[in-house]
C-alpha positions as CSV (number, residue, x, y, z in Angstrom):
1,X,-5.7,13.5,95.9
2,X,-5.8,15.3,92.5
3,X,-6.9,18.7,94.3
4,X,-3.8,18.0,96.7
5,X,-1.4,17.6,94.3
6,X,-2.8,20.5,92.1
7,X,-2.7,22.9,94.6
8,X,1.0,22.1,95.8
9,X,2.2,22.0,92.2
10,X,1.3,24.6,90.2
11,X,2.7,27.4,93.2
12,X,6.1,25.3,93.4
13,X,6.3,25.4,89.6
14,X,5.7,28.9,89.5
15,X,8.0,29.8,92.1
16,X,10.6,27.2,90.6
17,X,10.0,29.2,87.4
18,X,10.8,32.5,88.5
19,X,13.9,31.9,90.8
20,X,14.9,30.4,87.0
21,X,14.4,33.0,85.4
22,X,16.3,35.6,88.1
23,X,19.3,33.4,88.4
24,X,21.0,34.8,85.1
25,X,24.0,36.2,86.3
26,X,24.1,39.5,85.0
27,X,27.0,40.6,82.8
28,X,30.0,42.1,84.1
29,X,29.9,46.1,84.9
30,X,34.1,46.2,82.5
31,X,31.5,44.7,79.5
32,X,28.9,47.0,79.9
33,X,31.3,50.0,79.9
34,X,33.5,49.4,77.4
35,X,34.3,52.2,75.0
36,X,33.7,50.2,71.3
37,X,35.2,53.8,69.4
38,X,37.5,56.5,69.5
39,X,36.1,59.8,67.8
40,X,39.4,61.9,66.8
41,X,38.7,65.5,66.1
42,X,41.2,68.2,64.3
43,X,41.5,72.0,65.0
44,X,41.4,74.0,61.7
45,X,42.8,77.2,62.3
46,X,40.6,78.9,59.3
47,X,37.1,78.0,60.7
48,X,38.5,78.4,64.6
49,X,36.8,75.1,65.0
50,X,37.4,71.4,65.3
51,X,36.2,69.5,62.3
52,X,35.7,65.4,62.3
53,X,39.7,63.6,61.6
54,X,38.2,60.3,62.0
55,X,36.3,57.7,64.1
56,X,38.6,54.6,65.5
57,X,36.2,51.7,65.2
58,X,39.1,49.1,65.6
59,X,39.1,47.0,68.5
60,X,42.7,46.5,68.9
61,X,43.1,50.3,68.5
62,X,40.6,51.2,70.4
63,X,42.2,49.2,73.6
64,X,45.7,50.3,72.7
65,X,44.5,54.0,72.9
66,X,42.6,53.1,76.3
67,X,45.5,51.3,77.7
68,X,47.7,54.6,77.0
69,X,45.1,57.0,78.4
70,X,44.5,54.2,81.4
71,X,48.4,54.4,82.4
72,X,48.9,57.9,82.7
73,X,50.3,59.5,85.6
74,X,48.0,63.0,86.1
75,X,48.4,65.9,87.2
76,X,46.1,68.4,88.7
77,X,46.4,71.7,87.4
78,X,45.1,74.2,85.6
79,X,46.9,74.8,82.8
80,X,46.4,77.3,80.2
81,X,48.1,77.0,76.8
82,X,49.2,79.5,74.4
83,X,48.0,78.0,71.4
84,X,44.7,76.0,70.4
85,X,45.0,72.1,70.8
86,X,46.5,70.3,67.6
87,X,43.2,67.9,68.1
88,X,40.8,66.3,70.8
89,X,39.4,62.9,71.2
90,X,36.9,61.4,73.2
91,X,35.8,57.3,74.0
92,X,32.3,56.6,73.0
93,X,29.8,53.5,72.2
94,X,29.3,53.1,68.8
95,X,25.8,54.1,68.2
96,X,25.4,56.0,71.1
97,X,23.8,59.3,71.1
98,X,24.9,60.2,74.3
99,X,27.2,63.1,75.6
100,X,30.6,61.9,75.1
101,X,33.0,62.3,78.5
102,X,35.6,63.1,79.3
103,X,37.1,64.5,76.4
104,X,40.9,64.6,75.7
105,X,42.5,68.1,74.0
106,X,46.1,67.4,73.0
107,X,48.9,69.5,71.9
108,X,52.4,68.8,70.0
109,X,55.5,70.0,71.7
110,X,58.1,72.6,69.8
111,X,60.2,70.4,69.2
112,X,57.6,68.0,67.9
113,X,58.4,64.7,69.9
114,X,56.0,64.8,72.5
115,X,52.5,64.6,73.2
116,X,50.8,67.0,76.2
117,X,46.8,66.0,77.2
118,X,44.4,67.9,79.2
119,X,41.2,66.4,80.4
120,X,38.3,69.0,79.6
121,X,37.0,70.3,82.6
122,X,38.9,68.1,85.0
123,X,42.1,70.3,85.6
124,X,44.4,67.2,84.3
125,X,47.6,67.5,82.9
126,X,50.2,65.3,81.3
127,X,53.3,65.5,79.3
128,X,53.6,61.7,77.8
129,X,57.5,60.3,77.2
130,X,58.5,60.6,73.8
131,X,57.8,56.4,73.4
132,X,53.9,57.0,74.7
133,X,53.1,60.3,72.5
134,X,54.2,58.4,69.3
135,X,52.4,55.2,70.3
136,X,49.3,57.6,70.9
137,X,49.6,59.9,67.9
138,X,50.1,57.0,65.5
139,X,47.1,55.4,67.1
140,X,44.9,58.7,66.6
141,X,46.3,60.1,63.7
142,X,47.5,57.1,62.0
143,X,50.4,58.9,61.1
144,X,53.8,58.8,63.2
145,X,54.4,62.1,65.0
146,X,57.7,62.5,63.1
147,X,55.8,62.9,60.4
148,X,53.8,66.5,61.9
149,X,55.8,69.5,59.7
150,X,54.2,72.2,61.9
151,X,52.5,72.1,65.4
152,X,49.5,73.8,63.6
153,X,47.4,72.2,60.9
């Protein structure tokens, strides 16, 4: 009876065990993805480079930056500029050594009240409302965009 009950236990148990152990539901793809920083890069006109503005580390900035970039209307074009960008940014995972993608190049209007983003390599365009490019310039800058004196740095 011992043998019997043995050899009917220790399978069940071990099968038991491992549909256990597989039954974790596994997190949700939104948690995995999410971008934890915004790295914020500056053109300087005497090196004909970008150099390092900042990296945006804040949550609540981080989401308000991904909730402007989320609710933009593209376009597709190719667009070439006259001048280089004022500055770039790209969404990353703190920590991460990988390639950063896509990455965002923006420029300031003449007139200094608007924001206009292209998507490196993607052929997207956009011209943000005068509300959006100061929401997203503060956010990036931490400056308001009232505040830019020139459209070059």
């Amino acid at each position: 009876m011992m043998v019997l009950f043995n050899k009917r236990f220790f399978p069940t148990a071990a099968v038991l065990f491992l549909l256990t152990g597989c039954a974790e539901e596994p997190a949700p793809k939104a948690q995995e993805q999410s971008d934890d920083k915004v790295v914020v890069e500056q053109y300087v006109d005497i090196k004909m480079d970008f150099e390092l503005l900042h990296v945006i580390q804040n949550d609540a900035t981080v989401e308000q930056v991904q909730e402007l970039v989320d609710g933009i209307e593209w376009e597709q074009a190719e667009v070439s500029m006259a001048e280089f960008p004022y500055g770039r940014f790209h969404f990353g995972k703190a920590g991460s050594a990988e390639a950063p993608s896509p990455t965002y190049s923006f420029w300031i209007s003449p007139f200094k009240d608007k924001v206009e983003l292209v998507v490196n390599g993607e052929s997207k365009y956009a011209q943000l409302t005068s509300e959006e490019s100061n929401a997203l310039f503060q956010a990036l800058t931490g400056s308001p965009l009232a505040s830019v004196k020139e459209t070059r740095p």
